[in-house]
C-alpha positions as CSV (number, residue, x, y, z in Angstrom):
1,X,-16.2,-30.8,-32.0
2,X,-13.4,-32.8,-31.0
3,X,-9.9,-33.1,-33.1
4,X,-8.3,-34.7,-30.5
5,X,-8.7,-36.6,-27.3
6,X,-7.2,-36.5,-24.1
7,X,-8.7,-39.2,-21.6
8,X,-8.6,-39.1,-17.9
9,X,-9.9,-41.6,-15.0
10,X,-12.4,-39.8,-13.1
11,X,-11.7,-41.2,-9.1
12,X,-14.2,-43.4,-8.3
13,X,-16.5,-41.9,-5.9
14,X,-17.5,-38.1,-7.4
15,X,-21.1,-37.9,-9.0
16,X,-22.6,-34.6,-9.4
17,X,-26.5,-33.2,-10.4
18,X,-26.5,-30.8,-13.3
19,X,-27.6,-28.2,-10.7
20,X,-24.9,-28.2,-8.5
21,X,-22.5,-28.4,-12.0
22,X,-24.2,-25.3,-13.1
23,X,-24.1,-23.5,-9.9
24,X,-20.3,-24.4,-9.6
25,X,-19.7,-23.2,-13.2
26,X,-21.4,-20.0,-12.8
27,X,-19.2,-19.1,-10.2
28,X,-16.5,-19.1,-12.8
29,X,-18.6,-17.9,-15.7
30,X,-15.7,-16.3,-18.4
31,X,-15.0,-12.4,-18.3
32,X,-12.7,-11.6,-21.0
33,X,-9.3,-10.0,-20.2
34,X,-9.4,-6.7,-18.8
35,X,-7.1,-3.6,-20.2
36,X,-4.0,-4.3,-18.2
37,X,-4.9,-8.4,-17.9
38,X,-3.1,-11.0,-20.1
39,X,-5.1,-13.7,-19.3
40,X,-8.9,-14.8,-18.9
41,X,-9.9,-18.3,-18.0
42,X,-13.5,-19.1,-17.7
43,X,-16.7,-21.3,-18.7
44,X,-18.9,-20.2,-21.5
45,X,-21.8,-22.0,-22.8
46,X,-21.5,-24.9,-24.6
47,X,-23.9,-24.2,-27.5
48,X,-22.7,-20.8,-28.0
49,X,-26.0,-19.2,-26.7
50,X,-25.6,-16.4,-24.5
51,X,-27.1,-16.7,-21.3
52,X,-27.5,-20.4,-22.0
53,X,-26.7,-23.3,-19.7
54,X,-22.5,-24.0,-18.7
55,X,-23.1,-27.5,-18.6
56,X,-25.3,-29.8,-21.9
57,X,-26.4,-33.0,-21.2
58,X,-26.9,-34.9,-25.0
59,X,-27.9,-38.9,-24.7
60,X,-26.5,-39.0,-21.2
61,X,-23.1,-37.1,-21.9
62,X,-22.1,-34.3,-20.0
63,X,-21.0,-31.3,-22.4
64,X,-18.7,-28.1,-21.0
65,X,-16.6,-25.9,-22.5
66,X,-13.1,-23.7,-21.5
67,X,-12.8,-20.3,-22.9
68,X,-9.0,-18.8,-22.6
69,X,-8.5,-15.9,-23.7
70,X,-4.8,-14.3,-23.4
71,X,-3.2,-11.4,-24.9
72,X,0.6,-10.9,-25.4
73,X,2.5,-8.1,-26.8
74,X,6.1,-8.6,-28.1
75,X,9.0,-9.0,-26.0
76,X,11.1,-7.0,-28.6
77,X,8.1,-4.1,-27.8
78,X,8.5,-4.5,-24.2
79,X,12.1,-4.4,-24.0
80,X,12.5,-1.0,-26.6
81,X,9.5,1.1,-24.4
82,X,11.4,0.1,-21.3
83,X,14.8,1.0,-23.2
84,X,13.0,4.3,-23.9
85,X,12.5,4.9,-20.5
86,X,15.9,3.5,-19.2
87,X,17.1,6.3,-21.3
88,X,15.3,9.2,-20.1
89,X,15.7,8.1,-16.5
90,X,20.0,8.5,-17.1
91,X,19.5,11.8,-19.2
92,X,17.4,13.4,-16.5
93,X,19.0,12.2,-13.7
94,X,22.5,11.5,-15.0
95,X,21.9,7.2,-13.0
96,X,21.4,4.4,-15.1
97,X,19.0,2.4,-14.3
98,X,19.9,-0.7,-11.8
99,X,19.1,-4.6,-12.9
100,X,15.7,-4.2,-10.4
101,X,14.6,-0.9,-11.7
102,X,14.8,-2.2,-15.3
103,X,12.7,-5.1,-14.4
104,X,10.0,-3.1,-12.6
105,X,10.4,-0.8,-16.0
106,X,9.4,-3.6,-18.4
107,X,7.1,-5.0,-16.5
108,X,5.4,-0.9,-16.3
109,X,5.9,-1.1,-20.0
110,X,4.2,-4.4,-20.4
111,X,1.0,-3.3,-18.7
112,X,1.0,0.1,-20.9
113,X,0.9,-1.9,-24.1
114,X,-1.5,-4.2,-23.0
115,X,-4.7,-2.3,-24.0
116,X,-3.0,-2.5,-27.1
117,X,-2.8,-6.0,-27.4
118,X,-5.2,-8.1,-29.5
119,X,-7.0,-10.9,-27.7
120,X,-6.5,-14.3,-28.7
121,X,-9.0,-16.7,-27.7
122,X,-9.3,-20.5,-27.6
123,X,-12.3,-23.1,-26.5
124,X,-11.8,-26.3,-24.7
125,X,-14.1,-29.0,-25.0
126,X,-14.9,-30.9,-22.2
127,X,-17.0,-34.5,-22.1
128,X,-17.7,-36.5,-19.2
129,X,-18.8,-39.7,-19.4
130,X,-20.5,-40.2,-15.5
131,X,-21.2,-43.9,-16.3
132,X,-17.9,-45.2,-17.0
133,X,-16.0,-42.4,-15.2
134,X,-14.2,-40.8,-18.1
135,X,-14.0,-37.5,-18.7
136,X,-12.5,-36.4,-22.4
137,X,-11.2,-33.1,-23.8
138,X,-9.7,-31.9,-26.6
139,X,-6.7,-30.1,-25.3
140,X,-3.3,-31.8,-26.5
141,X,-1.0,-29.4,-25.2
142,X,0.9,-29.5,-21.8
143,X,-0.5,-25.6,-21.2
144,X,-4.0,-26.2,-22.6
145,X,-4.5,-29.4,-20.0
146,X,-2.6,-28.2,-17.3
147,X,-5.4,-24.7,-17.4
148,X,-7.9,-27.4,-18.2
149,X,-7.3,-29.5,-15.0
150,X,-6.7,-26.4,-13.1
151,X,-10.3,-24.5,-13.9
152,X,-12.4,-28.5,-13.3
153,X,-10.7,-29.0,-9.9
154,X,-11.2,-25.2,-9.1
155,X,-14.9,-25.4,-9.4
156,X,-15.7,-29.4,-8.4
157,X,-13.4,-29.1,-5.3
158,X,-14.1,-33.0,-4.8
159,X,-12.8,-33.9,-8.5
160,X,-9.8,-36.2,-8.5
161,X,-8.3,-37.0,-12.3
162,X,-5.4,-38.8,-13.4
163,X,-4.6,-39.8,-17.3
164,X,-5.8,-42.7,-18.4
165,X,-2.7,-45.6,-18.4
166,X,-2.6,-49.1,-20.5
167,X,-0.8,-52.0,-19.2
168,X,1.0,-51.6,-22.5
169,X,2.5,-48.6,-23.4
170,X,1.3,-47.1,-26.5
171,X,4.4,-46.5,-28.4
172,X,5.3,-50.5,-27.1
173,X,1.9,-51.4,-29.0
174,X,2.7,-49.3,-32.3
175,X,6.6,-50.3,-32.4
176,X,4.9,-54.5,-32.2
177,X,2.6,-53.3,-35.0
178,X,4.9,-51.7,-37.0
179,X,7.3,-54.9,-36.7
180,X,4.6,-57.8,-37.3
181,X,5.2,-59.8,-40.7
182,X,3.4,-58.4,-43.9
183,X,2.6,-62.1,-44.8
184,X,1.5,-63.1,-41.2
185,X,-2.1,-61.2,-40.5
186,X,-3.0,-63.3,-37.2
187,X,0.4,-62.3,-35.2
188,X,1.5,-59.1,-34.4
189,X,-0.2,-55.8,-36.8
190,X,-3.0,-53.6,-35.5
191,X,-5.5,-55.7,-33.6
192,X,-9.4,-56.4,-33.6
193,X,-11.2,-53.3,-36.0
194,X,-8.1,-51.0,-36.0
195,X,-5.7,-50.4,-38.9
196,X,-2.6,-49.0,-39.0
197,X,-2.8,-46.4,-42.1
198,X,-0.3,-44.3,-44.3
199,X,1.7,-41.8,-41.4
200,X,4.5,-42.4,-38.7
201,X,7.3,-40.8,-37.1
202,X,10.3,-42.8,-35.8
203,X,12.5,-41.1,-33.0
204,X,15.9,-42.5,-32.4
205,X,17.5,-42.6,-28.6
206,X,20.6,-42.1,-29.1
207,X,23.2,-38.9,-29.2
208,X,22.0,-38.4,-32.6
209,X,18.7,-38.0,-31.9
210,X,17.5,-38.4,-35.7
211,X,13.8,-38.5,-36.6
212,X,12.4,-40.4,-39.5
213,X,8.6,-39.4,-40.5
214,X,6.3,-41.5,-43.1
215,X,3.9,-39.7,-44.7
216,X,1.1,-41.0,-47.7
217,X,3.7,-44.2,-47.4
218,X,2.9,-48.1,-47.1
219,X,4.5,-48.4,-43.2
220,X,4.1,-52.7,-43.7
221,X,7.8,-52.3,-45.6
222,X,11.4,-53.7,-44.5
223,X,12.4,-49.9,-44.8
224,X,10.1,-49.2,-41.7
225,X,10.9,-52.6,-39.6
226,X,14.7,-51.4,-40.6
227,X,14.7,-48.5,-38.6
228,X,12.9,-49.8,-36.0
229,X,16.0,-52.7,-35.3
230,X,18.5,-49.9,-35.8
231,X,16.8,-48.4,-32.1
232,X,14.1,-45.6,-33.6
233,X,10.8,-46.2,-31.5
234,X,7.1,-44.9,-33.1
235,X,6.0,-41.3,-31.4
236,X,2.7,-41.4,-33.9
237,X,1.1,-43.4,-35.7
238,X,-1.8,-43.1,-38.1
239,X,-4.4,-45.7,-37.5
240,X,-8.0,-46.0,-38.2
241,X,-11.4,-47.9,-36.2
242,X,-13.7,-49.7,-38.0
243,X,-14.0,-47.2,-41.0
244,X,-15.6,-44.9,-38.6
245,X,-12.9,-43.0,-37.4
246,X,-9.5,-42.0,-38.4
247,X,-6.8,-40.6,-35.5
248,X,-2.7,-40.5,-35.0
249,X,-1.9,-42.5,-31.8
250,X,0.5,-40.6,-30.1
251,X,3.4,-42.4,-27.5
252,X,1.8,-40.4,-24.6
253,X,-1.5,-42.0,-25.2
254,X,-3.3,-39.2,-27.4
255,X,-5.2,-39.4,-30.4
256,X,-4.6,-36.3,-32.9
257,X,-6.0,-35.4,-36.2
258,X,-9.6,-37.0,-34.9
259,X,-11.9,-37.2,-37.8
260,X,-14.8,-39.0,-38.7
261,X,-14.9,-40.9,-41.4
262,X,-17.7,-40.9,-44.5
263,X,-20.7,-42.0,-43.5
264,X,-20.8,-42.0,-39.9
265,X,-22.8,-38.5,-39.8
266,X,-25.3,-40.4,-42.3
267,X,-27.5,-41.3,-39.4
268,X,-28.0,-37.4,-38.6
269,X,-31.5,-37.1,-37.3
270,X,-33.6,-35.0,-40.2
271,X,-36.4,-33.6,-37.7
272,X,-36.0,-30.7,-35.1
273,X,-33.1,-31.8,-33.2
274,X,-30.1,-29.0,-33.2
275,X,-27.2,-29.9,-34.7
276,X,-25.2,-29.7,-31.5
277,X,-27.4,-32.7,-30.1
278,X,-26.8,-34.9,-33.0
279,X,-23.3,-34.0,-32.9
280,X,-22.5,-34.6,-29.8
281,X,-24.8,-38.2,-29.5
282,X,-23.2,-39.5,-32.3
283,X,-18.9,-38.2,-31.6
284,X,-19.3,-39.4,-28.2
285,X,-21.5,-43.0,-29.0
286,X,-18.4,-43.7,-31.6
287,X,-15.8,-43.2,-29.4
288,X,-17.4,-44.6,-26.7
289,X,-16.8,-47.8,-28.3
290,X,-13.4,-46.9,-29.9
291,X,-12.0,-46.0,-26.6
292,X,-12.5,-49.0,-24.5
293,X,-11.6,-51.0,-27.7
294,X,-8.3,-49.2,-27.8
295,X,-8.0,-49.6,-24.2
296,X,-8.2,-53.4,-24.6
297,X,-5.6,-53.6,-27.5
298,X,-3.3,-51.7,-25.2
299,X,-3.6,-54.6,-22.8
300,X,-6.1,-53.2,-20.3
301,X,-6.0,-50.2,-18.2
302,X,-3.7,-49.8,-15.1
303,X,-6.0,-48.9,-12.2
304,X,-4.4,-45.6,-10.3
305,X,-1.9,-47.1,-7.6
306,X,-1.2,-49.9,-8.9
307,X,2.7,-50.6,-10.5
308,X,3.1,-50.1,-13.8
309,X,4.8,-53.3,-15.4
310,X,8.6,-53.4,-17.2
311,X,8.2,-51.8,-21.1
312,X,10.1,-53.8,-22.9
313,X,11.7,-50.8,-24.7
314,X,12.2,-47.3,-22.8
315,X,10.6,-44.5,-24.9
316,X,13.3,-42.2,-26.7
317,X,14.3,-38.7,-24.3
318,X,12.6,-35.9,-26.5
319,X,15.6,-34.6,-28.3
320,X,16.9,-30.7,-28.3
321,X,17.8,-30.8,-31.7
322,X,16.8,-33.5,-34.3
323,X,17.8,-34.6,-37.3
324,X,14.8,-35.1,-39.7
325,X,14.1,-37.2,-42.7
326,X,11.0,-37.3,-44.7
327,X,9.5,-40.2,-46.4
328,X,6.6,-39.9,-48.4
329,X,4.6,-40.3,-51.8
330,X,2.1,-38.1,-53.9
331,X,-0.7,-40.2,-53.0
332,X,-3.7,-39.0,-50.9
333,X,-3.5,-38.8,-47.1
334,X,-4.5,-41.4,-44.8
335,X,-7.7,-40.4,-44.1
């Protein structure tokens, strides 16, 4: 269900019945794009039953899903049907098309291909932890969170969200990971149950802007504490919880490549239960206690308002262009 999480602070205050969540979803139940529309953005049902509920509630977890559907036709395609036209226009009435006519052609052309078009859709999960006012989705894109936040505050008009902030900055925890001693394990490396695994990349601030990327390697080497003194700062980092669960860290506080590790879904219920309820009880009851513990190795979370203190290092500028090198082995991956 999940292969990466996003976290946000729910504003303290908003509760809601799964009644009134229902009725608010169904008001903005998904339609899929229409013959001249490029985009759909809607709520579908979780368990992928039609005419089923918009909003699950597994083991005290509040379950919704996104759909967004889009459509896009070539800009090459647009641009030689409007050419097309351009053309005729000039033979027929011997005037070339101005700079305003041509952009009222390609956007005529646009719509004309778009029944043409092949719809591309993509589900967003949605979790939402009421009792310790969290909510959770799997979007990792700018455009898939910004649609995300955009349909929830849409439907729950009293919904206030804001990402989730440590008093240590993530990529300030990995680069004090990265640097602790290989022969010292009680100072600095990956606290409490977490591990630091076999996959980083290192981003350099400078004009340069080179990248350095780890992959299937042993990061507790000189090589790796090298770059970091030369000024190259950790954007990801593969790290794991307990044995339970593997993830990449990510500088803006994300975990990617979420998986579960062998033998957490051992505990799978063998009676009636579906398999979305034992999915869901037993992905959100492990990162339930991943996420505070991660929280807590971060140095605690920043309550909205409140300042955010000095990072010891400033986070690289994402470069234009990079220059990339590759590090790796033959070995198996990290998790």
């Amino acid at each position: 269900m999940f292969k990466n999480v996003t976290i946000y602070r729910i504003a303290p205050g908003w509760t809601a019945t799964l009644e009134s969540m229902e009725a608010a979803l169904d008001a903005a139940r998904f339609v899929p794009c229409g013959a001249t529309q490029d985009k759909a953005v809607g709520w579908v049902e979780p368990r992928g039953e039609a005419h089923g509920p918009l909003v699950e509630s597994v083991a005290g977890q509040r379950i919704l899903k996104l759909m967004i559907e889009s459509k896009a036709v070539p800009g090459s395609v647009v641009r030689e049907k409007a050419d097309e036209e351009a053309e005729h226009i000039e033979a027929t009435t011997g005037r070339k098309p101005g700079k305003k006519q041509m952009k009222e052609l390609r956007e005529d052309a646009l719509l004309s291909l778009l029944p043409q078009a092949f719809p591309r859709r993509m589900g967003v999960w949605v979790w939402i932890d009421l009792a310790n006012g969290l909510l959770v989705t799997d979007a990792s894109s700018q455009g898939k969170l910004d649609e995300l936040v955009t349909a929830l505050v849409n439907v729950f008009n009293d919904l206030s969200l804001t990402l989730l902030q440590t008093a240590i900055t993530p990529q300030t925890a990995m680069t004090s990971w990265l640097s602790a001693p290989v022969s010292d394990e009680d100072e600095g490396g990956a606290p409490g149950g977490f591990s630091v695994e076999r996959e980083c990349e290192l981003k350099s601030g400078d004009e340069e802007k080179s990248v350095v990327k780890f992959t299937r390697h042993n990061l507790a080497t000189d090589e790796v504490r090298k770059h970091i003194t030369e000024g190259k700062l950790p954007t990801r980092l593969a790290m794991s919880w307990e044995g339970r669960i593997g993830f990449v860290l990510t500088e803006s506080m994300q975990l990617k490549k979420l998986a579960f590790l062998e033998g957490v879904f051992d505990d799978r219920a063998a009676d009636g239960e579906s398999g979305f309820d034992t999915d869901v009880a037993l992905s959100t009851g492990e990162l339930n206690k991943l996420i505070p513990e991660l929280i807590e190795a971060l140095g605690g979370e920043i309550v909205p308002g409140m300042a955010l203190p000095d990072a010891p290092t400033a986070a690289p500028a994402k470069p234009k262009q990079e220059a990339v090198t590759a590090v790796g082995d033959d070995e198996d991956p990290p998790f």
